[in-house]
Each structure stands twice: as C-alpha cells, then as structure tokens.
LUMKOL-42452 format. One record per residue (C-alpha): residue number from 1; x, y, z. Coordinates in nm, 4 decimals, decimal comma, padded with zeros to 6 digits. Example, Ala and Ser with C-alpha at 12.3 -4.5 7.8 and 13.67 -1.06 7.14 Angstrom:
# LUMKOL-42452
seq_east_north_up
1_01,2300_-00,4500_00,7800
2_01,3670_-00,1060_00,7140
//
This chain:
# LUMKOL-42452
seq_east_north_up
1_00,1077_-02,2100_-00,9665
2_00,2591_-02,1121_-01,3076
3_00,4162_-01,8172_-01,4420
4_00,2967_-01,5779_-01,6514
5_00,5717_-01,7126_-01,9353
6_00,4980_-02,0388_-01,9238
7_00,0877_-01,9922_-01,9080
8_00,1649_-01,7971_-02,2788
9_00,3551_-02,0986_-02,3897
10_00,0674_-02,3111_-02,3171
11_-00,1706_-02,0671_-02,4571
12_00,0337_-02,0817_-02,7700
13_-00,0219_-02,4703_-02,8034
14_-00,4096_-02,4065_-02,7769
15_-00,4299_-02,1665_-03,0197
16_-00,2387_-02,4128_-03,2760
17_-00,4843_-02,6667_-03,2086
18_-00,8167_-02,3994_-03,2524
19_-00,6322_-02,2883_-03,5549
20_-00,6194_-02,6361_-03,7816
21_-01,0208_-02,6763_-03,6505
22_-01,2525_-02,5606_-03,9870
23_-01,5209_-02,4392_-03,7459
24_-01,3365_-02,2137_-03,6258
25_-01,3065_-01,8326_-03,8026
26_-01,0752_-01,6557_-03,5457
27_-00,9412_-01,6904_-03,1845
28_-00,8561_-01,4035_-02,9580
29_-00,6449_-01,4296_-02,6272
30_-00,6134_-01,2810_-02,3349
31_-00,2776_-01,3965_-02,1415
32_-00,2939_-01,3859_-01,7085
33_-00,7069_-01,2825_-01,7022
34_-01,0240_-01,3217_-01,7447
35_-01,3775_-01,2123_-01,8804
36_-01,5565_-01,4768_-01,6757
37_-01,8561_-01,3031_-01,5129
38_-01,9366_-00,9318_-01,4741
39_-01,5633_-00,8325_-01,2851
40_-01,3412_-01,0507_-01,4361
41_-01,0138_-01,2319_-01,2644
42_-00,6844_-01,1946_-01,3197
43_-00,4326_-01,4454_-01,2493
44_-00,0507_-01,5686_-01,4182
45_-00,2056_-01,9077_-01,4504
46_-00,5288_-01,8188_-01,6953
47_-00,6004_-01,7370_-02,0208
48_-00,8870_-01,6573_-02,2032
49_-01,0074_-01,7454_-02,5510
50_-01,2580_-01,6214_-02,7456
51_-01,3259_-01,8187_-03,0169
52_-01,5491_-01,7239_-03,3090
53_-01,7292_-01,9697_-03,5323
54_-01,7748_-01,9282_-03,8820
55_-02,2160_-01,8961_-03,9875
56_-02,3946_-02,1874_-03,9184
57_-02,5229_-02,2531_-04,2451
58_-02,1189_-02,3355_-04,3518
59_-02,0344_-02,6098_-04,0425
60_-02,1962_-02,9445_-04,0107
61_-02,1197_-02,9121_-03,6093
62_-02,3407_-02,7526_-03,3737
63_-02,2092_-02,5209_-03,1195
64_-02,2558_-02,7143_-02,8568
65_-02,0711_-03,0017_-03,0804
66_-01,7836_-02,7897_-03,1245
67_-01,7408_-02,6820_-02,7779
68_-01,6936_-03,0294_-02,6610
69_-01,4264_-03,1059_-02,9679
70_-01,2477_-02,8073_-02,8496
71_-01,2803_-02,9452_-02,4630
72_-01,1484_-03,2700_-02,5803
73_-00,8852_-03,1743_-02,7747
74_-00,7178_-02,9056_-02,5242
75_-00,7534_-03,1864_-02,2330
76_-00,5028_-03,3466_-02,3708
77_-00,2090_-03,0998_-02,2898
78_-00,0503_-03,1662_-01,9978
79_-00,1913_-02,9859_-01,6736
80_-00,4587_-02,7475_-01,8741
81_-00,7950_-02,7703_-01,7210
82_-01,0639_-02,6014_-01,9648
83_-01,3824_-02,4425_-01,9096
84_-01,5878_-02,3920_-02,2532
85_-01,8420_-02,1056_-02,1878
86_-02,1174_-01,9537_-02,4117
87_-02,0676_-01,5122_-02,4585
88_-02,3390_-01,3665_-02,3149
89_-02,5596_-01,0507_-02,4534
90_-02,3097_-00,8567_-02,3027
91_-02,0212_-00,9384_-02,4790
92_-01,8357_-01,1337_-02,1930
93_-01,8251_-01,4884_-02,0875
94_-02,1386_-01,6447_-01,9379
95_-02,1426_-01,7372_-01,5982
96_-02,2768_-02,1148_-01,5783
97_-02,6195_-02,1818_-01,5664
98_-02,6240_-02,3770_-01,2542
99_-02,4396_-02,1732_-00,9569
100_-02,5180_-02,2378_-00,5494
101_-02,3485_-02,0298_-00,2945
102_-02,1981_-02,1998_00,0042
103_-02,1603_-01,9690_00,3352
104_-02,0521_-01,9838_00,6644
105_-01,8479_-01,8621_00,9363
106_-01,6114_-02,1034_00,9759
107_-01,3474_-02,1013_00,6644
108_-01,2818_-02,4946_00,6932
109_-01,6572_-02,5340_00,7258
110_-01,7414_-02,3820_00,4357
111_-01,4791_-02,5185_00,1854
112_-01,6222_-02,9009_00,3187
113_-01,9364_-02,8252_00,2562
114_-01,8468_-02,7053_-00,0430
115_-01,6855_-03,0087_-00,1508
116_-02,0416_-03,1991_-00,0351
117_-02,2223_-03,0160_-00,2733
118_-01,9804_-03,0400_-00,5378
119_-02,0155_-03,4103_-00,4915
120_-02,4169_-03,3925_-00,5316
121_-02,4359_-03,1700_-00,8263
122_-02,1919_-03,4321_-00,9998
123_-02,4352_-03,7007_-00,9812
124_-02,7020_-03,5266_-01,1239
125_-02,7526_-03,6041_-01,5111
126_-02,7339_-03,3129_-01,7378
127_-02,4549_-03,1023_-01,5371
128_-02,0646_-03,0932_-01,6696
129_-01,7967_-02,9001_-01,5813
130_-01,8712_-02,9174_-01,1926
131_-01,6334_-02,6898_-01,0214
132_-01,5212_-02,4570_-00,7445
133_-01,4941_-02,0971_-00,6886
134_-01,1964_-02,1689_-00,4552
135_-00,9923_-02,4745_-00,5032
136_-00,7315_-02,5996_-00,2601
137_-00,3969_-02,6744_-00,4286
138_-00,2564_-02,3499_-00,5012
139_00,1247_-02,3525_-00,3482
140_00,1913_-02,0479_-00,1738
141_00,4938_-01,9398_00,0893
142_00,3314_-01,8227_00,4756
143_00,4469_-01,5870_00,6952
144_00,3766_-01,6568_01,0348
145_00,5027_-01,3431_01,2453
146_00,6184_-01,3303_01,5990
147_00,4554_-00,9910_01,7601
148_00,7094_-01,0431_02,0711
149_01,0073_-01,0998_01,8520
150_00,9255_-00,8067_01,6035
151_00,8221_-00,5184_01,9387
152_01,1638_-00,6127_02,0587
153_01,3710_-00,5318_01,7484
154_01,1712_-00,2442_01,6939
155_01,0236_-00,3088_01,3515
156_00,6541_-00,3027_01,3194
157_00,3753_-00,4817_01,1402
158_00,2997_-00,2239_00,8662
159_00,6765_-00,2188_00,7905
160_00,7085_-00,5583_00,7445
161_00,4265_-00,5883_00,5358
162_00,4789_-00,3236_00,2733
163_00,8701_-00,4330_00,2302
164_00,7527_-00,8145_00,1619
165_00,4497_-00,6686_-00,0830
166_00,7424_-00,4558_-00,2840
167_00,9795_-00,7459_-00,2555
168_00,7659_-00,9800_-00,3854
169_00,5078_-00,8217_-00,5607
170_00,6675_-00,5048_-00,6910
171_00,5346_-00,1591_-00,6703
172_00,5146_00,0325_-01,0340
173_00,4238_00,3910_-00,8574
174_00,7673_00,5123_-01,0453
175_00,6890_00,6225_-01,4212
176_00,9275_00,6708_-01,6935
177_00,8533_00,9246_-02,0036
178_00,9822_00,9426_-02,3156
179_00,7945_01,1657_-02,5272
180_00,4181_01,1067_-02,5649
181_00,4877_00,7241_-02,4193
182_00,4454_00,6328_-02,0427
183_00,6467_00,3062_-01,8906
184_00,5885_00,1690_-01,5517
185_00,9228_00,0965_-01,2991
186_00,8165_-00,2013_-01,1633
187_01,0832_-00,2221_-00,8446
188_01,0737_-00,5831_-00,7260
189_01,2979_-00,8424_-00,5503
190_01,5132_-01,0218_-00,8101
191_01,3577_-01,3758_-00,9160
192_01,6630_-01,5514_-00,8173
193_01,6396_-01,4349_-00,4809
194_01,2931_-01,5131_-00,4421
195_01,2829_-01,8802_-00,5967
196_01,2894_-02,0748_-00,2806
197_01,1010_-02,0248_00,0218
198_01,4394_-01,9775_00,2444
199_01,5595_-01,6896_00,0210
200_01,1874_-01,4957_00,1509
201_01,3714_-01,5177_00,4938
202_01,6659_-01,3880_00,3981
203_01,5062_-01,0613_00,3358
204_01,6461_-00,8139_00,5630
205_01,4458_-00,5037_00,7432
206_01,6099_-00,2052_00,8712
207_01,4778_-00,0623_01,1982
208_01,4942_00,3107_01,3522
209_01,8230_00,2687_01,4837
210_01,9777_00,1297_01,1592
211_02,0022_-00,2484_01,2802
212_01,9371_-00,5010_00,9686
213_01,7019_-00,8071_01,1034
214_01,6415_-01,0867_00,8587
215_01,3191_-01,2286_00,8137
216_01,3559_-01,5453_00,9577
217_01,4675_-01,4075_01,2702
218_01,1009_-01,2828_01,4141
219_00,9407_-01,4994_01,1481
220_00,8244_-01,8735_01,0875
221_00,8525_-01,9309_00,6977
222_00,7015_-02,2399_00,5501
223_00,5615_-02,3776_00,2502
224_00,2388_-02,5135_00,1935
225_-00,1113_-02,5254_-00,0168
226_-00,4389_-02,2618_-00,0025
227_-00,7478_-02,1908_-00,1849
228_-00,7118_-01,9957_-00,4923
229_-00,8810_-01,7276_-00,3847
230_-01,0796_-01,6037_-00,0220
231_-01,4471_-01,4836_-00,0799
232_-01,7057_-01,3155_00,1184
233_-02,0812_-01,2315_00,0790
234_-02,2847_-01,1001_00,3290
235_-01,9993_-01,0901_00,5721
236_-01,9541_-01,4494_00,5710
237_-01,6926_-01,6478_00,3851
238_-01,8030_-01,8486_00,0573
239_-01,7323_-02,0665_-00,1772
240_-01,9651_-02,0843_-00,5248
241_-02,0580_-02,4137_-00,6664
242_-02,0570_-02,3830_-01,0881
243_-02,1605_-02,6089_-01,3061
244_-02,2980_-02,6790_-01,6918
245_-02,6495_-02,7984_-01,7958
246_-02,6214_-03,0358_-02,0930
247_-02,8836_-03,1758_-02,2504
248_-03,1440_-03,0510_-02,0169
249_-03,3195_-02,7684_-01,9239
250_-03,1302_-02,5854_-01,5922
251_-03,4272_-02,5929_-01,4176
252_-03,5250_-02,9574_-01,3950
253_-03,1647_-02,9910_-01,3203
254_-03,2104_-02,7289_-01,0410
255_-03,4864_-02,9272_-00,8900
256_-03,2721_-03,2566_-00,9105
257_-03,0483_-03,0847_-00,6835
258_-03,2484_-02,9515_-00,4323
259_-03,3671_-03,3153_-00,4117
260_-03,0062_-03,4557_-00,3738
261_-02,9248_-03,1597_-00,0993
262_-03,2727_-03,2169_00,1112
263_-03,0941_-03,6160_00,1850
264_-02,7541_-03,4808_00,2754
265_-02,6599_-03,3012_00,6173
266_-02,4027_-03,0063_00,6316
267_-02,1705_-02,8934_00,8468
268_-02,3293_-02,7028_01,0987
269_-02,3166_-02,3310_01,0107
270_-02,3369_-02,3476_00,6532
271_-02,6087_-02,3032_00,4188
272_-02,7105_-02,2965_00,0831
273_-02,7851_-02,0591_-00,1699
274_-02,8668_-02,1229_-00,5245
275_-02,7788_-01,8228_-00,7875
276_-02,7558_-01,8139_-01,1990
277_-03,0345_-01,9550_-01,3747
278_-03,2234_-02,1156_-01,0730
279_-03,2247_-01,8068_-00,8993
280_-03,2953_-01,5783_-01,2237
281_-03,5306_-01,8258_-01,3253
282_-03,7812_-01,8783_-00,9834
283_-03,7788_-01,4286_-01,0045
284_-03,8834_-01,3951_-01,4075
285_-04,1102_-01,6916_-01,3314
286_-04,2895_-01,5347_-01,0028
287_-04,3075_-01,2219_-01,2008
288_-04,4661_-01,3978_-01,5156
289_-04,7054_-01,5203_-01,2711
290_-04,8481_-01,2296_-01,1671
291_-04,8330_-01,0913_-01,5064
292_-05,0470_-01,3821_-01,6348
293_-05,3228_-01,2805_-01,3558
294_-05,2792_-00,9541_-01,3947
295_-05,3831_-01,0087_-01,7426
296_-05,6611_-01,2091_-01,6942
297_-05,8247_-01,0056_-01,4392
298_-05,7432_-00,7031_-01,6863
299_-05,9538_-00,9316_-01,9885
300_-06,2619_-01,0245_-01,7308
301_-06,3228_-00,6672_-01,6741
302_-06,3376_-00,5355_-01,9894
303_-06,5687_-00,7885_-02,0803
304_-06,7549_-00,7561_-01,8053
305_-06,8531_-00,3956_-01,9048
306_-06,8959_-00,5169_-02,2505
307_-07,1220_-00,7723_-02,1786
308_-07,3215_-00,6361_-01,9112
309_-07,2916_-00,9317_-01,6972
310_-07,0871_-01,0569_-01,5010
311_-07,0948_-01,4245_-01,5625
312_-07,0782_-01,4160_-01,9398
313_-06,7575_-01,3599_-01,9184
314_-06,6405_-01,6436_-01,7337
315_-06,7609_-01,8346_-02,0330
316_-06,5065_-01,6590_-02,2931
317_-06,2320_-01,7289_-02,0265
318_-06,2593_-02,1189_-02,0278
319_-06,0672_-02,0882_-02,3653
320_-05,7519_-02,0158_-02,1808
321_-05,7101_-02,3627_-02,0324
322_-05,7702_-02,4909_-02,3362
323_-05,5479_-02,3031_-02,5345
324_-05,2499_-02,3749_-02,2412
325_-05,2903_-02,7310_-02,2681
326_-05,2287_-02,7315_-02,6659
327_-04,9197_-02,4541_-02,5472
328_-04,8105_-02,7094_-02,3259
329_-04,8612_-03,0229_-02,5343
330_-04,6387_-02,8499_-02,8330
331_-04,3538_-02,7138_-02,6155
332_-04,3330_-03,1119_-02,4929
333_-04,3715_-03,2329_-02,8556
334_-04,0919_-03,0296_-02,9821
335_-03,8786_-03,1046_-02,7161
336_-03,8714_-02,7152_-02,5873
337_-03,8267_-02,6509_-02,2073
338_-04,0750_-02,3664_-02,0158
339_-03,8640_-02,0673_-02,0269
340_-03,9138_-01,7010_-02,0229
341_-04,0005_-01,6415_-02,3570
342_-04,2277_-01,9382_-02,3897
343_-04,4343_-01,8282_-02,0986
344_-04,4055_-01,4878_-02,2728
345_-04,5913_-01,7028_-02,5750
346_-04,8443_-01,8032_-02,3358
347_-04,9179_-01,4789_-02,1520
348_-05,0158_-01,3722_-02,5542
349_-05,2288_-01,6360_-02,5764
350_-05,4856_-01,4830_-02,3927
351_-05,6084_-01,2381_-02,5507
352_-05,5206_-01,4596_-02,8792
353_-05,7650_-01,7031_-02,8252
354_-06,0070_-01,5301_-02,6215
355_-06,1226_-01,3840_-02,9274
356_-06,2649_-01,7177_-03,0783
357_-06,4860_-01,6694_-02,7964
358_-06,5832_-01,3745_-02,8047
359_-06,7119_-01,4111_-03,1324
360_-06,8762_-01,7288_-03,0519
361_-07,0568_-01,5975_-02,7321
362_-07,1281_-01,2296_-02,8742
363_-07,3288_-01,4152_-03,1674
364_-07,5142_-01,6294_-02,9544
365_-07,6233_-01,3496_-02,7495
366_-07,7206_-01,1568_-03,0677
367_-07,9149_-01,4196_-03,2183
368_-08,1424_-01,4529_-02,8937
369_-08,1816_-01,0815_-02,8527
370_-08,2686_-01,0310_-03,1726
371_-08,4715_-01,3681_-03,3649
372_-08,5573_-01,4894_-02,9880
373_-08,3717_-01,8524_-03,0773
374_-08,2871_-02,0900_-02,7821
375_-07,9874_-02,1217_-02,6382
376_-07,9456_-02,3900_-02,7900
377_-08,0648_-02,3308_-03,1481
378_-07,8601_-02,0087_-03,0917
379_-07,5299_-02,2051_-03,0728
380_-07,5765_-02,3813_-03,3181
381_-07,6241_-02,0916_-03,5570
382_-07,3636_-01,9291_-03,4304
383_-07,1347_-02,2092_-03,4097
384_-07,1729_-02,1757_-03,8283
385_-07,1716_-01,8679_-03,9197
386_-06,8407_-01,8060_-03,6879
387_-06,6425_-02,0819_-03,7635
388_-06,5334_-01,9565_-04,0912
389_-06,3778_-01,6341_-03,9000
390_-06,2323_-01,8196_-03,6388
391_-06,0548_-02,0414_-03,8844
392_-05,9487_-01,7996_-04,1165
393_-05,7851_-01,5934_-03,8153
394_-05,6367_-01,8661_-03,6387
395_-05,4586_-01,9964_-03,9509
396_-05,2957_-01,6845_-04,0463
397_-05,1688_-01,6470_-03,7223
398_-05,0288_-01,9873_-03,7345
399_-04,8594_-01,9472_-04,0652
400_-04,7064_-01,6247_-03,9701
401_-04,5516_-01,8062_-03,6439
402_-04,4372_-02,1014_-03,8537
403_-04,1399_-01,8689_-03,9853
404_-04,0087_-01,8544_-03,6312
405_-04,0700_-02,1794_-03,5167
406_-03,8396_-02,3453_-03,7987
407_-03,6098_-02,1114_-03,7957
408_-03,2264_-02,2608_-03,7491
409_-02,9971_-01,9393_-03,7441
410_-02,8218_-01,8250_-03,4637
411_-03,0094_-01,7503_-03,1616
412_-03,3551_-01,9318_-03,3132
413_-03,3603_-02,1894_-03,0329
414_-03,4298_-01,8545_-02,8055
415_-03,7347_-01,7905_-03,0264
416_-03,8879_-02,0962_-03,1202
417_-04,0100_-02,1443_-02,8086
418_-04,2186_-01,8783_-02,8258
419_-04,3784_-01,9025_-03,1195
420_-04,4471_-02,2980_-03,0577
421_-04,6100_-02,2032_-02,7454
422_-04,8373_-01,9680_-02,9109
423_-04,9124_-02,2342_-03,2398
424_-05,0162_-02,5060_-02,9682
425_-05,2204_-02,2766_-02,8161
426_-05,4338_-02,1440_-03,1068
427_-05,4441_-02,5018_-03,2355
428_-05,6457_-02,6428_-02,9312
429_-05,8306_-02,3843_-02,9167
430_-05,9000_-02,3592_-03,2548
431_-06,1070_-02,6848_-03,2213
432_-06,1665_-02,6765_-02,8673
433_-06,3453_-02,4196_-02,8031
434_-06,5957_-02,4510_-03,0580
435_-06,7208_-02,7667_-02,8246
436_-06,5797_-02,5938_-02,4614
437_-06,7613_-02,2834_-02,4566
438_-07,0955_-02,4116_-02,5965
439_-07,1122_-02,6426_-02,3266
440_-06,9994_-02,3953_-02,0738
441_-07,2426_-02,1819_-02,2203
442_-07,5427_-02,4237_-02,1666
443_-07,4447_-02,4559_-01,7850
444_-07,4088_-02,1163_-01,7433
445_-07,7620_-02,0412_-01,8963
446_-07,9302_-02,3109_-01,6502
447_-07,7631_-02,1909_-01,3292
448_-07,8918_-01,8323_-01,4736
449_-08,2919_-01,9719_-01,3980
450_-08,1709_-02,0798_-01,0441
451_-07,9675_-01,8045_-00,8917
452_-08,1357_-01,5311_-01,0834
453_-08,0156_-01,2279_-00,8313
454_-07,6811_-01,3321_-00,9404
455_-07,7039_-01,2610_-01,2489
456_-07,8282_-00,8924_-01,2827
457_-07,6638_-00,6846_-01,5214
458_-07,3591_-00,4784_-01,3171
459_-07,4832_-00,1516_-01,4652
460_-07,8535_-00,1674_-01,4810
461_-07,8736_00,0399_-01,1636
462_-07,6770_00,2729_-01,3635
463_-07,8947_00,2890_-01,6628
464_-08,2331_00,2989_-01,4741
465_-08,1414_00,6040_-01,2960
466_-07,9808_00,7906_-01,6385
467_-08,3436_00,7102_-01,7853
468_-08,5003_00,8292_-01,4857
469_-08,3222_01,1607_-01,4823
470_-08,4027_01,2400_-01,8766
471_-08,7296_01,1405_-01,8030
472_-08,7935_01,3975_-01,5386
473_-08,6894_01,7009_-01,7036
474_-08,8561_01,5766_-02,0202
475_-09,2215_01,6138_-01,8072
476_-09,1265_01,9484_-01,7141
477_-09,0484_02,0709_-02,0542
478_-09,4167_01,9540_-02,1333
479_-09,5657_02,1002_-01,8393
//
C-alpha cells in the first residue's frame, strides 16, 4: 500500500522525467484515480497521466516509440509499475486490446486459474503488459469477529462495523460553510493511533449499558496480504486477464491463445471468457458477414430483373472473388491486418467492381440481340469497345483512394486499410475480369443449350399475359 502523499511525490518524479522528453507537449495528472475503462478506479496508490504529444509531422518517434521510452524511463523509479495506454474516441483511457474473464465459484479457484492464464498469454508473441485485474500483495489489517464474545457484551455486528468504517475510514457527512464555499469534516481516527495493527484493537466500543469493550477483546486482529480488489460478474467471482498487442494484429494474437488455453487444464469450476477486441472483434465480424450476403443477394436480384434471366447474373457476380483476392493480396502486401474498416473496403467492392461486368455482359448481350454475332465474336467486340470505360473508371477510383492510402497523420493507419482494400480489389479486377467473365460467359451459354427449361426468362409469364390482355380488348374495339 502507499499513501496518498507519498503516491504525489512519486507522481512528481514522473512528471519531471515527461517534462525534459521533446515529444512531449503537456502532461496532466490525476493523483489517487483513474480513467482506465468506462468507471474508472480510485485508489491512494495510482495516478494517472495523460500525456499529449506534440503533431506528428514535428517528432521523429512514433507513438508507439514514445510510449515505450516513457515505459522505460518511469521503470526505473523505485516500486512504480506503469501501464502506457492509448485514449480512446471517448476521451478516456483504452482498455487493452486483449482481455479474458476468469470465473468461478470458488475465490481461490479463480485467482489460480487466473494466474494459469496469465502465464499462457505471456508466452504468446505480440502481447506486453500482461496483468491482473486483482493482484495478491496488497497489505491489509483483518478482523476476525467472535459472534459469542460480541452477544455476550452486548454490542452487535452493525455497531462494530460502522465505528471501525468512521475510525478508519472517516465519514465527511458534517459540512462546513463559509460564504458561497462548502468544506467537508472528515471525522476519522487519528493516524498515530491507527499506524500499527495493535492500535485497531485498542479501539474501544461502548455498549447499552455504558461498558467500554476494546476491540481485541471479542476480536482476532492480524495482519496479512489480499487481492486488490474483489469482483463479480454474473454472480460469480472474477478476475480479468489484460494484456497489450504489439506488433501484431489482436486477433491472430487472440487465436494464439485460444490455442495455448485448449493444451492447459483448469481448476475445476472455472472458465474462460474472452472480452475487448476478441470479443468486439468475432460480433463486428459476424455482423460484416451477413452484411456482405446481404449485399450480394441484394445485387443478384436487381440484376436478375434487369437481365431477365436468372443465370446471367451469376456471370457478373464471379467478379467478386476476383476482386477479394486482389483486396486480400494488398492488405498482405502492405502489411495491414483484416479489420473492421477493411472489410468495410471490401463490402464496397461489390458493387465497385460489379460494374466492369455489367458493362462487359450488357454489351455482349446487345451485340447478339441486335447484329446476331456469336457469343463468341460478341465478346470479343465487346471486350473492345468496353475496355476503355472500364479503365478509365477504375483508375479514377484508384487515384482518388491513393490520397488515403498514403496518408501518415494521426489516425491514417485506421483508414488506410480501407482504401488499400478497395485499390487491390479494383486492380484484379480491373484485369481479371476482362478474361473471368468471358470465360464464365462461354460456359454459361453452353449449359444454356442443355438445360434449356432452366433458363426461361423469370418474367416472361408476366409479359405474355400483359400482351394477351391488350390484345383482347384491342379485338373488341374492332369488332
């Protein structure tokens, strides 16, 4: 434990060390709490600074770069641990990416498995920073009460337990005014008296009849070391798992873990939950998912009445393969992990490239219908009259992405994923699908001679009976 005096002295010695580092434009601290997560934690023995780096463009370090200097540096103080964590959108320290929730019903049970896990994550490359929610080690003065002992001198639980919380704790319900200004009256045991753990059992407690019992007398007082703090979730008792991802995207590292855990056997009651990122990250991603075949389905309809066919279709939708595997093949190039907002590049992909075939296809049809060509012949033709419009399209969209995709301010690694993604993507299918579709196109066209009856126009029926209908009135009219 530490006081709340000597955690500010410490704090001091951390901001002299932030202050003589260039990078750095200002620090602000928070003495005895907390930002970390959305509820915060207060405590005597941490502080919390947040450090502000001067624009990018004027510092040779990286962020990341920095944040280890600053790690390294403040390690060297004398019993300071540091955490270095990145502020999120809203304003308040980042939980880690990498978080797994350890539950059970058995307190001991949990905090060993806990430590297992701990252990696993460690080993895993990429992670930093491994820590607990609830560390053992805090030093801390129990009260073990005799209920025989305290019946018989007439003092009760509820007593005892709101004199030791003002005793040792204080109680600030008293206010002072002075004008416009409001103090608290914090009423608390005197720190001399409470220094040692055989001054808590000198406290004394005065019962109905006016007797004065000490402490120790119904009491066994002792010293000794618990967690830093008791959780529950879900009515069970827990202990979280945190750790950093350097170096590698959080969800490789994720599935590294769940490897490590799957060889590894728990104590019996306990399980494992995994939270942050990996949990965050399997949602957006099943969501994504359906979004992708949502849209899809959503682009083979509307063709499907366009085209009056059902199969023709399929042919314009063998350019989205092809355009993912150029998506996929850039994000790798560049060294960019699959994350929300490249799969976001992807899902625009589709109607992106789908367009190169849609021109190719719609002119083949066109130039059958209307000169009478072969298929073949009628590829080829259209193969040269629509490659200048597909290239002309496709490049401007590429150009316009480049912007993003080299950008280097703050926040452009969020981006740039994207908008390689999507460059990949119109790429490959830029050249593939000038030699995909035709060839799709050809097999679709022979398997249209063999299964004929599969290949009747959706909306003929329709049609036939609207001509049928204007017909018949038309014969009356006449009549």
């Amino acid at each position: 434990g530490s006081t709340i005096e000597n955690t500010n002295h410490v704090t001091q010695q951390v901001e002299n060390i932030l202050s003589e580092m260039p990078e750095i434009k200002k620090v602000f601290t928070n003495v005895g709490a907390s930002n970390e997560g959305l509820l915060g934690q207060t405590s005597n023995n941490v502080s919390e600074l947040n450090v502000a780096l001067v624009p990018q463009e004027e510092r040779a370090m990286s962020t990341d770069d920095v944040a280890a200097e600053i790690k390294m540096k403040v390690s060297q103080i004398p019993g300071v641990k540091v955490r270095v964590n990145p502020i999120g959108i809203f304003g308040t320290a980042n939980q880690t990416p990498i978080q797994l929730g350890i539950n059970g019903t058995n307190v001991e049970d949990v905090s060993k498995a806990a430590h297992i896990v701990a252990d696993v994550v460690r080993a895993i490359p990429g992670t930093a920073d491994v820590r607990l929610s609830a560390e053992e080690g805090k030093p801390e003065t129990r009260v073990e009460i005799d209920r025989a002992k305290i019946a018989a001198f007439g003092l009760s639980l509820a007593e005892v337990g709101a004199t030791l919380r003002v005793a040792l704790s204080g109680n600030d319900d008293s206010k002072f005014r002075d004008g416009e200004n409001e103090y608290d009256i914090r009423i608390a045991l005197d720190e001399f008296d409470r220094s040692k753990t055989s001054d808590v059992g000198n406290l004394s407690f005065v019962n109905s009849k006016g007797q004065q019992i000490e402490l120790k007398q119904f009491a066994h007082i002792y010293q000794t070391t618990g967690p830093t703090k008791l959780q529950r979730e879900n009515r069970n008792n827990s202990i979280f798992v945190f750790s950093q991802a350097v170096g590698r995207p959080s969800g490789s590292i994720g599935e590294d873990i769940k490897k490590g855990l799957a060889d590894i056997t728990l104590p019996k009651g306990t399980e494992v939950t995994y939270l942050g990122d990996l949990k965050n990250q399997g949602d957006a991603f099943g969501s994504l998912g359906l979004a992708l075949l949502a849209g899809i389905l959503f682009v083979y309809m509307i063709m499907v009445a366009l085209y009056d066919s059902y199969v023709y279709p399929f042919v314009v939708l063998f350019s989205i393969p092809v355009a993912m595997v150029g998506a996929l093949l850039a994000l790798a190039l560049m060294m960019k992990s699959l994350s929300i907002f490249s799969i976001l590049g992807i899902i625009m992909l589709m109607g992106l490239v789908g367009k190169n075939a849609i021109l190719l296809v719609d002119r083949t049809n066109q130039m059958r219908l209307e000169q009478n060509l072969s298929t073949i012949d009628a590829l080829l033709e259209a193969g040269q009259t629509r490659l200048r419009p597909i290239l002309m399209t496709t490049l401007s969209m590429v150009i316009g992405m480049m912007p993003i995709a080299t950008s280097t301010g703050a926040g452009s690694e969020w981006k740039s994923g994207l908008a390689w993604a999507i460059i990949g993507g119109l790429l490959s299918s830029m050249f593939l699908t000038l030699i995909v579709v035709p060839g799709v196109y050809i097999t679709v066209d022979r398997m249209k001679e063999k299964v004929p009856a599969f290949f009747k126009k959706p909306f003929a029926k329709f049609r036939k009976n609207e001509r049928e209908e204007n017909f018949i009135p038309a014969m009356i009219m006449v009549e």
